[in-house]
Structures are given as structure tokens and as C-alpha cells.
VMD Tcl script that draws the C-alpha trace (Angstrom):
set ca {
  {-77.31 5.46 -90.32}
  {-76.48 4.84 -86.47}
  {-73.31 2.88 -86.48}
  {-72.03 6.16 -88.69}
  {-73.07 8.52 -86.41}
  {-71.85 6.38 -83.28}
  {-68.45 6.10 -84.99}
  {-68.47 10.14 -85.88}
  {-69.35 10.63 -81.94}
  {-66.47 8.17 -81.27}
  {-63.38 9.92 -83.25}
  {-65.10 13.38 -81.97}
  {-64.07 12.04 -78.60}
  {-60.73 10.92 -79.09}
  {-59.74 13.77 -80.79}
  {-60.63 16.05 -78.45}
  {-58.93 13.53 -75.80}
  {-55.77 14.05 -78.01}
  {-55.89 17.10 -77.75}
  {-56.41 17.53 -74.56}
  {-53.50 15.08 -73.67}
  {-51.33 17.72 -76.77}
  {-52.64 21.16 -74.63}
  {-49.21 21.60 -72.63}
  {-51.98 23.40 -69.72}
  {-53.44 20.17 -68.71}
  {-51.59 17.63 -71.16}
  {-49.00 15.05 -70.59}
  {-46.24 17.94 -70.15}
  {-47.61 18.89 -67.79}
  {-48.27 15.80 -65.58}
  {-44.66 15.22 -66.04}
  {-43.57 18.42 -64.90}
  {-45.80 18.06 -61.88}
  {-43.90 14.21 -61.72}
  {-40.71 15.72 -61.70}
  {-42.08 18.92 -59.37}
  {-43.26 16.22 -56.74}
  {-39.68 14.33 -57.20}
  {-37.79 17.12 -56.29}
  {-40.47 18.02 -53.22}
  {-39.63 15.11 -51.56}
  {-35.88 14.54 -52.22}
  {-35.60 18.06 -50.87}
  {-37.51 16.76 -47.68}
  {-35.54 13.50 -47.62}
  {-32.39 15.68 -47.64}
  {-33.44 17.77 -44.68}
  {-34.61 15.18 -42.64}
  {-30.94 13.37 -43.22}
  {-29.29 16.27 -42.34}
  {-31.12 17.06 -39.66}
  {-30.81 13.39 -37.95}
  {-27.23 14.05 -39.04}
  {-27.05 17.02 -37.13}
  {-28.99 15.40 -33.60}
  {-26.18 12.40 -34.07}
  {-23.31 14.73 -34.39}
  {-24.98 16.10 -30.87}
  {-25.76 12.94 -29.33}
  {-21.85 12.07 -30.20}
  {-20.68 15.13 -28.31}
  {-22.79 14.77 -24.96}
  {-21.50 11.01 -24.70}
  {-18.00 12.36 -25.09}
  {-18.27 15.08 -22.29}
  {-20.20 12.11 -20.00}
  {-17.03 10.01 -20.90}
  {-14.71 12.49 -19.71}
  {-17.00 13.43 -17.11}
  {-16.98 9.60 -16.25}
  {-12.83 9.85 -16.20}
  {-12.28 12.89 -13.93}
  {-14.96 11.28 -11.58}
  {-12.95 7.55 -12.04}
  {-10.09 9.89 -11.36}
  {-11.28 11.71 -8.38}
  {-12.80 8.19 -6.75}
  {-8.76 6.71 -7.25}
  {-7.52 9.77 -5.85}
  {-10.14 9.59 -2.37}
  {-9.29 5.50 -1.94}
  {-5.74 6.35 -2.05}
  {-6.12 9.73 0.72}
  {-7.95 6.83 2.60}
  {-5.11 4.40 2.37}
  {-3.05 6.83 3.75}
  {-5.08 7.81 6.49}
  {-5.82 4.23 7.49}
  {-2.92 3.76 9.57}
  {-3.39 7.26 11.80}
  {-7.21 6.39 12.59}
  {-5.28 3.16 13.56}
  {-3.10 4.99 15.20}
  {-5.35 7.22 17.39}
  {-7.85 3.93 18.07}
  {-4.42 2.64 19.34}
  {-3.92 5.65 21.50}
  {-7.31 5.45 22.78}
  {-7.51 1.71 24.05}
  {-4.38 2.79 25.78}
  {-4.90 6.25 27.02}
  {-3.52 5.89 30.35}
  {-0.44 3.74 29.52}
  {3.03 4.83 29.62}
  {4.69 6.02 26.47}
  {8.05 3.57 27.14}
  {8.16 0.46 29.12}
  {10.51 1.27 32.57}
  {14.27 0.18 31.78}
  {13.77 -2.83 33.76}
  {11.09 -4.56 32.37}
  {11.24 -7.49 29.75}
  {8.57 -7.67 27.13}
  {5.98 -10.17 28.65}
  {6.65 -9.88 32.44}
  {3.94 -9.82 34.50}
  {4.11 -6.89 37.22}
  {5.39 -8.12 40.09}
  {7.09 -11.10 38.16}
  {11.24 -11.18 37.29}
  {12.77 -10.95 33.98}
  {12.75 -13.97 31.70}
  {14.06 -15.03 28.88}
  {12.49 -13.53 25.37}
  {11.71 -16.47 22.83}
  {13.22 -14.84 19.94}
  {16.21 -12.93 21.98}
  {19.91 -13.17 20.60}
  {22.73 -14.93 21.97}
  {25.24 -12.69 22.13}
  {26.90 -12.16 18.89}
  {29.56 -13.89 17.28}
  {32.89 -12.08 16.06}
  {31.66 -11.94 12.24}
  {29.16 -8.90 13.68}
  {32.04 -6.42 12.88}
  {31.42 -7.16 8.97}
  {27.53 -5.33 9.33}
  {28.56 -2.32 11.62}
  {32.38 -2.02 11.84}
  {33.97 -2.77 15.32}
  {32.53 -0.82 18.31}
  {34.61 1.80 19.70}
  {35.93 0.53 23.72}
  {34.24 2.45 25.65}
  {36.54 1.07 28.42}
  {39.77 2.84 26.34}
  {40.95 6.31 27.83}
  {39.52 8.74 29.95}
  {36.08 8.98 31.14}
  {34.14 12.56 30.87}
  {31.95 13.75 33.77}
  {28.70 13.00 31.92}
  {29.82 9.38 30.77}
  {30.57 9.26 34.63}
  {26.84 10.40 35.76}
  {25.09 8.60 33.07}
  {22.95 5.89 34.60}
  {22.83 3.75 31.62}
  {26.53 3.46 31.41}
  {26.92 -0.25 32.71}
  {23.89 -1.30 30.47}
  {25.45 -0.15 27.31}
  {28.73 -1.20 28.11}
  {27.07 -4.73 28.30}
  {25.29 -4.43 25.59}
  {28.38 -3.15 23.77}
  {30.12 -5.88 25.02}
  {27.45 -8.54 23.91}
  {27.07 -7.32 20.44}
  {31.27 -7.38 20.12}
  {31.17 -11.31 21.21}
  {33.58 -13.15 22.79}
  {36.64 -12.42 20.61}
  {36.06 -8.67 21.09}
  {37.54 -6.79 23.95}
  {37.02 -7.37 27.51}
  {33.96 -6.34 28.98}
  {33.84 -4.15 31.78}
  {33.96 -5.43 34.78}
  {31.33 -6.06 37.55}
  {31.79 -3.44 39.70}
  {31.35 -0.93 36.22}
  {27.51 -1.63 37.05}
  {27.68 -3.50 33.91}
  {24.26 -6.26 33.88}
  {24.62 -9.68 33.61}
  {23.70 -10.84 29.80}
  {21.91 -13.82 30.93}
  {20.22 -12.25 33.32}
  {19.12 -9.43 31.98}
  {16.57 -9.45 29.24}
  {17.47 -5.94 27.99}
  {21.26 -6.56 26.81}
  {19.65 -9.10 24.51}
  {17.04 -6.46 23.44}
  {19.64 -3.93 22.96}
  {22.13 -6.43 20.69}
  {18.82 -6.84 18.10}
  {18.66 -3.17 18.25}
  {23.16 -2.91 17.36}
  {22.12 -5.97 14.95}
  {19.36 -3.85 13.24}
  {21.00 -0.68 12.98}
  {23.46 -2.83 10.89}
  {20.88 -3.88 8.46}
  {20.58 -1.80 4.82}
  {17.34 -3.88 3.95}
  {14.89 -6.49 5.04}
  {12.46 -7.98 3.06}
  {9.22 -8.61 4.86}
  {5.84 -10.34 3.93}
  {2.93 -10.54 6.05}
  {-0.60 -10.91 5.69}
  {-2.16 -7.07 4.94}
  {-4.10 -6.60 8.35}
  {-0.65 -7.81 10.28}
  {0.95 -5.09 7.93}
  {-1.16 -2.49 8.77}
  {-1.50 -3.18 12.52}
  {2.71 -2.86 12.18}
  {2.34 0.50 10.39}
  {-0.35 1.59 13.04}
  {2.31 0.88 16.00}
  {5.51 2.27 15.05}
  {4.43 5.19 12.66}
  {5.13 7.79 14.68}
  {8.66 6.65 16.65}
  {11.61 8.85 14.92}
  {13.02 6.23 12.68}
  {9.90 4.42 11.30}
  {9.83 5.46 7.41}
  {6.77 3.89 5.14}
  {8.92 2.00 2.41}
  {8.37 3.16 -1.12}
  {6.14 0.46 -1.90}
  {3.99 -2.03 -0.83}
  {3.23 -5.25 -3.30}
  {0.51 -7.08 -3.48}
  {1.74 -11.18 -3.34}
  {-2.08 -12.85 -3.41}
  {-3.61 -14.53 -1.09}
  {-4.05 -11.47 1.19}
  {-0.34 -11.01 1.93}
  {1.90 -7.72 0.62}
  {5.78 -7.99 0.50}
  {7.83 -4.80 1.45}
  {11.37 -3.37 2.22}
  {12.60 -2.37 5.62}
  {15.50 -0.12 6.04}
  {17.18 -1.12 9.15}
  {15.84 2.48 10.76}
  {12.19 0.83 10.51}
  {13.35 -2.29 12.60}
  {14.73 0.21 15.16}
  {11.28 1.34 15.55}
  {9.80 -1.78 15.40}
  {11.61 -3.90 18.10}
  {11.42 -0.66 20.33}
  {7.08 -0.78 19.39}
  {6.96 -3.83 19.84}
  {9.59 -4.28 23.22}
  {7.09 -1.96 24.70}
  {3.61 -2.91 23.89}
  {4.84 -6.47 24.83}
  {5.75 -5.01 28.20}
  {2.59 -2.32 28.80}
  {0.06 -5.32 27.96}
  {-1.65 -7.58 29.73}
  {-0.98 -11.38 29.10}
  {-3.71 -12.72 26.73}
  {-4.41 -9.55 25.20}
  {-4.43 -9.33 21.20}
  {-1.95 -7.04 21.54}
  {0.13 -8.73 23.51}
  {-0.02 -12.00 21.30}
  {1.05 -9.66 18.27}
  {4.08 -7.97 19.12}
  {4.95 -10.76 21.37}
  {4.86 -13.17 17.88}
  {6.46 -10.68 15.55}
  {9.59 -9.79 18.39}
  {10.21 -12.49 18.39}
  {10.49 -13.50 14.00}
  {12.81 -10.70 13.73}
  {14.89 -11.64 16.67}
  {15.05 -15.28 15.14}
  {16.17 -13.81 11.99}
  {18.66 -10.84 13.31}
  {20.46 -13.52 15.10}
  {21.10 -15.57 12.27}
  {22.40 -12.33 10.36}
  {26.17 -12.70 9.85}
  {26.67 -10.35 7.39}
  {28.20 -12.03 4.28}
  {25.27 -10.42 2.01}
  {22.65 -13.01 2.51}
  {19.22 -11.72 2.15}
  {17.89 -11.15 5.44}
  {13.50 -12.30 4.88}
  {11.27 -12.16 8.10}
  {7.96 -13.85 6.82}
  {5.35 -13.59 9.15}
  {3.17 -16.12 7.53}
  {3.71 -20.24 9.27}
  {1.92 -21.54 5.67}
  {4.56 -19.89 3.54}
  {7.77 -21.40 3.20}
  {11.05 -19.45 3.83}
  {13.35 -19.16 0.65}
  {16.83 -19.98 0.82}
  {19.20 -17.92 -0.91}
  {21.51 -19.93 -3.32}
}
mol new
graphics top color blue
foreach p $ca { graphics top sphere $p radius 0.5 }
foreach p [lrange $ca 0 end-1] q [lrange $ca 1 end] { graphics top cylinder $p $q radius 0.2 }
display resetview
């Protein structure tokens, strides 16, 4: 019958399926070797791959750490060339200086005040002491007479003799000992601008410290001037108050150098000149505040600054 012979044909097939799916050649053991074959294939790829991004991050971690220190020395190197041009900011000063006045004399003549005009007579500095009250022996000790004992041929041919004795005299005060006398060739304080010149410079050589703030182009203009007299020294440090002012130390060696700067580019000037405006301004603050100095430890602060009020010491 048909059906029988359909149904024979039928289990024929799915035998032979069976057994193909049983034959471990082409079976289901064998698919799931191949499974577990293809598994491991690509696990094994995954795993290289990993590694090998592992490896190129590792690399990419080491360049940016050389750039970084690369970055630091170069940071480093950039600090070091701002500072080198700190420093040498003041010389080029110096030698632009020198070169607007190439021609000028090195120190003022002996007889000229700062701001005279040529051909004009000495007046008196804004800014210049009185002479000195007796309290000046507690910065400097008492001057030595230099009217006491015998005089030495070279005290006798030295053509400053009656200046300094005036100036000596000056600084001493009132209640010192007697000046010398007229016909010593000893100048007339009031009269003569330098005696009140030379008590700042007594009055400074007195001085252990002076604080000083200024605005940072007045500061370096200062430097620029009086960097190369003998007794300028650059203080240690230089801070950095705001508002485009620094605050420094002064030994009293640096205010030598700076009244003496100053005393002559005031005098070697012509009136109206920047120049002459400067030195003429800041000769004139540290007289005002040198001849206030009576040396009971009060802080001595020149402040070069008319919007910054001066402190008072308690």
C-alpha cells in the first residue's frame, strides 16, 4: 500500500539522519568540537588584541611622561632666561643712561647745588637738612674734632678741609664743639648748599636699614643710576606689594650712593628734563626723612608713592 511504503521511506530517512548526527566524523561531536575550536580562535585573538592595545598604552604613557619632563626642563629653562633678563635690565638701563649722557661729566663740580642753572648761585635744596640736632651722636658716635691737636702737612694742603670741617661741624649741631672758624676756609651752612648735602650723606652713613617702596619703573630707574658707584649693593630681595609697587631694604651704603646719583644728575641736567624731575623728587624724600632720623630705633620708611599713606611706628 502507499502510506506503508511512504512511512518505510520516512524511518529510512531518519535513521540514516541519526546516524549521521551518531557518526563522531560529521555528527554532533563534532560540531561541538568545531564550537569549542572556534571559541578558543577568537578568545585567543581577543587576548592578543588586548595585549597588544595594552602594550601601545603602556607606550603612549611613556612618550607623555618624557614630553612632561621635557615640558619641565623647558618651564625650567624659560624661568631661568626671565630671571638672566631681570638681571640684565638694569645695565641695558645703565648703558642707555650712559648714552643720553655721553658727553657729561662723571661728578657734578664741588660748587654746584643740585638744580642750579649754569650761570645761576646756589639755592636752597627742598629736601636739605637743617643742621643736626645733638641726639645725631646716638646713630654714628660723636665725630672726632678735627680742630683738636696738630695738623699734618696733607690735612694742611687738602682743599676740602674747610668744607668738611663745616660739614663736620653741621652734622655735630649746636651743642657739639666749636666750629672752626672763618678764616679755616670753613663755608657758610646757609649758604652753601653742599654742607647740607654732605650732613644727609654723615646722616646716611649712620643708617643700618631703610625700608623703601616705590612704584617698579621708579625702582628700576634707581637701580639703573647708582649701580655702579662703590657702595650701591642690590638688597637681597625685592617684594612685590600690588598695585605695581615693590618694597625693599637699603643698607645705609646704598643711600650713600644714592644721594651722591642723584646730587649729581640733579646738577648735570637740564631744568625740565625727566631726569631732572626724578632725582630732583626722590633727593629730596630721603632728605625729608634723614632729617627727621634721631636715632632712638624708629623705623626709618621713604615711600615714594603721594597715594600711599606713611605708617607710623607705635
Amino acid at each position: 500500500m502507499g502510506w506503508r511504503s511512504a512511512f518505510h521511506e520516512a524511518r529510512r530517512y531518519l535513521e540514516a539522519t541519526r546516524q549521521q548526527l551518531d557518526d563522531p566524523a560529521v555528527g554532533l561531536a563534532k560540531l561541538d568540537e568545531n564550537l569549542t575550536h572556534s571559541r578558543l580562535t577568537v578568545l585567543e585573538r581577543v587576548e592578543r588584541g588586548i595585549a597588544a592595545s595594552r602594550e601601545d598604552h603602556q607606550t603612549v604613557c611613556r612618550r607623555q611622561d618624557r614630553m612632561l619632563g621635557d615640558l619641565d626642563e623647558t618651564r625650567g629653562e624659560l624661568v631661568r632666561l626671565r630671571e638672566a633678563v631681570e638681571a640684565l635690565r638694569p645695565v641695558a638701563a645703565v648703558e642707555r643712561v650712559e648714552d643720553d649722557a655721553r658727553g657729561a661729566p662723571e661728578e657734578s663740580s664741588p660748587g654746584t647745588e643740585p638744580g642750579d642753572e649754569p650761570g645761576h648761585g646756589p639755592a636752597e635744596p627742598t629736601g636739605a637738612p637743617p643742621p643736626a640736632s645733638s641726639d645725631t651722636e646716638s646713630q654714628g658716635g660723636t665725630m672726632e674734632n678735627s680742630e683738636h691737636g696738630p695738623r699734618s702737612g696733607a690735612e694742611d694742603q687738602d682743599p676740602d678741609r674747610g668744607l668738611k670741617n663745616a660739614i663736620e661741624a653741621a652734622y655735630r649741631g649746636p651743642d657739639g664743639p666749636a666750629a672752626p672758624a672763618a678764616g679755616s676756609g670753613a663755608a657758610e651752612p646757609d649758604r652753601d648748599p653742599r654742607i647740607a648735602h654732605g650732613v644727609l650723606l654723615l646722616k646716611a652713613a649712620g643708617v643700618a636699614s631703610a625700608e623703601l617702596v616705590a612704584q617698579h619703573d621708579t625702582w628700576e630707574w634707581l637701580v639703573a643710576l647708582a649701580v655702579r658707584h662703590a657702595h650701591f649693593r642690590l638688597p637681597s630681595s625685592v617684594e612685590d606689594v600690588g598695585g605695581g609697587r615693590v618694597r625693599t631694604v637699603l643698607s645705609g651704603r646704598t643711600l650713600i650712593a644714592l644721594l651722591i646719583r642723584l646730587w649729581d644728575t640733579h646738577g648735570a641736567t637740564a631744568a625740565l628734563d625727566g631726569d631732572w624731575a626724578m632725582a630732583r623728587t626722590v633727593y629730596g624724600r630721603i632728605a625729608a626723612v634723614l632729617t627727621d632720623v634721631r636715632g632712638h630705633g624708629a623705623t626709618i620708611r621713604i615711600v615714594l608713592d603721594d597715594g600711599l599713606p606713611e605708617e607710623t611706628d607705635d
